[in-house]
C-alpha positions as CSV (number, residue, x, y, z in Angstrom):
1,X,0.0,0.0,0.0
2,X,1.2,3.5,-1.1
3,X,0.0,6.3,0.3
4,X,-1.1,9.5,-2.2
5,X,2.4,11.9,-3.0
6,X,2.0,14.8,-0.6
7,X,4.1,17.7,-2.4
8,X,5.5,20.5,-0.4
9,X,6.6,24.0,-1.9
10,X,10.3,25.0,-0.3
11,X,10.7,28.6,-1.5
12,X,14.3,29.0,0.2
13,X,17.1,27.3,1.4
14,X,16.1,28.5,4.1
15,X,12.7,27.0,4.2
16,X,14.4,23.9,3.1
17,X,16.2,23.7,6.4
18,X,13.3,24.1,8.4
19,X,11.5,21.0,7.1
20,X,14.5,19.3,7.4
21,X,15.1,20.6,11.3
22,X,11.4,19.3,11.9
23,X,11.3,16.0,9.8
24,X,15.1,15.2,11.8
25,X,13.6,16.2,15.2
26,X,10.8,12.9,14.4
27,X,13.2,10.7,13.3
28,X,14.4,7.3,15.2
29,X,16.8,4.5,14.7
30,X,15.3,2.2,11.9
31,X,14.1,5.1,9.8
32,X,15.4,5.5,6.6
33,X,14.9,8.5,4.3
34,X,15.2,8.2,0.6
35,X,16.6,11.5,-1.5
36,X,16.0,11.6,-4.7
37,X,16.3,14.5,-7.9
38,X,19.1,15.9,-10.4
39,X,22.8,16.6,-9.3
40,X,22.0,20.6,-7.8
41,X,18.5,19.8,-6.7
42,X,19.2,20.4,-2.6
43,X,19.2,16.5,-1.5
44,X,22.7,16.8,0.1
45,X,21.4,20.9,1.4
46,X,18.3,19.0,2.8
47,X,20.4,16.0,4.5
48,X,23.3,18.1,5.9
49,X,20.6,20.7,7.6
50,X,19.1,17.4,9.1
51,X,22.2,16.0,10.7
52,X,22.8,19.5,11.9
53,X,19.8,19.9,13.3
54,X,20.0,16.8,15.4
55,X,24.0,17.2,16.5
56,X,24.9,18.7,19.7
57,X,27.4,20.2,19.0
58,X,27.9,21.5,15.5
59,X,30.4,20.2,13.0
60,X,31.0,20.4,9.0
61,X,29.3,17.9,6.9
62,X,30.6,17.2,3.6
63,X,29.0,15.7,0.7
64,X,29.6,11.8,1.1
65,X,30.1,12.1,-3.0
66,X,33.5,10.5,-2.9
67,X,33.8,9.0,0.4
68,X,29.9,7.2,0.1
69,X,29.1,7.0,3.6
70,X,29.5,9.8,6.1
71,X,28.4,8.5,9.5
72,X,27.2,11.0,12.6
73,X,26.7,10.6,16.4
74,X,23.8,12.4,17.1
75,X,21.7,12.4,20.5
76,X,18.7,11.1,18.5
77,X,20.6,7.8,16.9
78,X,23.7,7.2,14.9
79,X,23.1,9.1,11.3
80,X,24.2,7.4,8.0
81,X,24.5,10.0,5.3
82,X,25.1,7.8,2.0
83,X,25.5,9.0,-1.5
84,X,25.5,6.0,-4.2
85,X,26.1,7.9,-6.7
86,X,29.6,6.2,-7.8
87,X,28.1,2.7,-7.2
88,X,28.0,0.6,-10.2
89,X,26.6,-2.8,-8.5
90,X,24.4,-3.2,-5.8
91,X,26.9,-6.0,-3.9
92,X,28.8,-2.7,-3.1
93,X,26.0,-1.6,-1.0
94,X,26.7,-4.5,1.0
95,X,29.8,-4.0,1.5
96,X,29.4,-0.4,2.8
97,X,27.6,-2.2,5.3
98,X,24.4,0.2,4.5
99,X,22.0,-2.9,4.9
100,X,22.9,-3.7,8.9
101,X,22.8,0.5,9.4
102,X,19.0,-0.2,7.9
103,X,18.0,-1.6,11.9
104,X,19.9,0.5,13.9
105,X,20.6,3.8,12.5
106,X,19.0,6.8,11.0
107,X,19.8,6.6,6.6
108,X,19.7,9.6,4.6
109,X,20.4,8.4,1.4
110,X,21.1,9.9,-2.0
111,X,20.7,7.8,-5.5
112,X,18.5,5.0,-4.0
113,X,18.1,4.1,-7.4
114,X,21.5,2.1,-6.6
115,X,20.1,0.2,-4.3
116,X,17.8,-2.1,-6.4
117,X,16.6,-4.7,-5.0
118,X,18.4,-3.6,-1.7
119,X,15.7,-0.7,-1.3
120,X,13.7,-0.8,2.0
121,X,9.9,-1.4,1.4
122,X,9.2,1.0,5.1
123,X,11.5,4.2,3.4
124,X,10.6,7.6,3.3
125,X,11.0,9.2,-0.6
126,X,11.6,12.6,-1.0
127,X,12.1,13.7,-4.4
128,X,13.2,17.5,-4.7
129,X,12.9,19.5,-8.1
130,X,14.1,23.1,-9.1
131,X,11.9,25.3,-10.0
132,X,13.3,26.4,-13.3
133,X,11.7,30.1,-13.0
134,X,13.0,30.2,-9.3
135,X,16.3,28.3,-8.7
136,X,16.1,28.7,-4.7
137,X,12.9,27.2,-5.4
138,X,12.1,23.3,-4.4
139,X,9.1,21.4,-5.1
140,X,9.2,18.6,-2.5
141,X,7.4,15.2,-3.4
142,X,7.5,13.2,-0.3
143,X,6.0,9.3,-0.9
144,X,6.1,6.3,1.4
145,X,3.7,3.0,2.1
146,X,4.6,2.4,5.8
147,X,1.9,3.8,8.2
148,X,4.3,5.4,10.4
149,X,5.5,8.6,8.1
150,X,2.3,10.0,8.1
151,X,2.0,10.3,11.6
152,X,5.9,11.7,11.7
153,X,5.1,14.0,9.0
154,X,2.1,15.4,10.0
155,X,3.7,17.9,12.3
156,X,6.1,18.5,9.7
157,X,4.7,19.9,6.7
């Protein structure tokens, strides 16, 4: 079961880090968030205002481009900020050890499309799209089937 696409309108960066700040403050271990859209479309933006939100004290974080997983301590859980971008098979993902981080840690993950059919069923989707009259502009299309995200982002949105 799928639930309808609820689309949200981020006019800012700025307002892009808010829904981040509230979406992390719901997250718990087990949850895993799916980022999808082009290269420039504010998926790492969105997941680095996340972590940030939920660290203690604050810290850089990078894009995981070239080293593919980025892992953060946080109060809330352990964080696993993944960009699969540079995959080329999905046997890779096991080796990053992404699939036993599924259970026990919080995933922000970029390019699940290399995940295949690795891809958790209970996942969060967002898929973010530039407005092409407004480049600070996102349209946010957040989908998921498990039951629990819509409680979580009730308060969010």
């Amino acid at each position: 079961m799928t639930t309808a696409p609820l689309t949200i309108d981020l006019n800012s960066p700025e307002e892009t880090t808010g829904f981040a700040a509230r979406l992390g403050a719901k997250l718990l271990p087990g949850d895993i968030v799916l980022l999808e859209g082009e290269i420039g479309s504010g998926k790492t933006h969105f997941a680095r205002s996340l972590i940030q939100s939920l660290m203690t004290i604050p810290e850089d974080v990078p894009s995981p481009t070239f080293t593919l997983v980025q892992v953060y301590d946080t109060a809330a859980a352990e964080i696993w900020h993944c960009d699969l971008y540079r995959l080329s098979a999905v046997e890779e993902v096991e080796e990053l050890g992404l699939t036993e981080a599924f259970d026990t840690s919080i995933c922000l993950i970029e390019w699940p499309d290399k995940l295949g059919p690795l891809r958790p069923k209970n996942a969060l989707t967002l898929n973010f799209e530039t407005d092409p009259n407004m480049m600070e502009k996102r349209m946010l299309t957040l989908t998921w089937s498990d039951p629990g995200w819509s409680e979580k982002l009730e308060s969010c949105s």
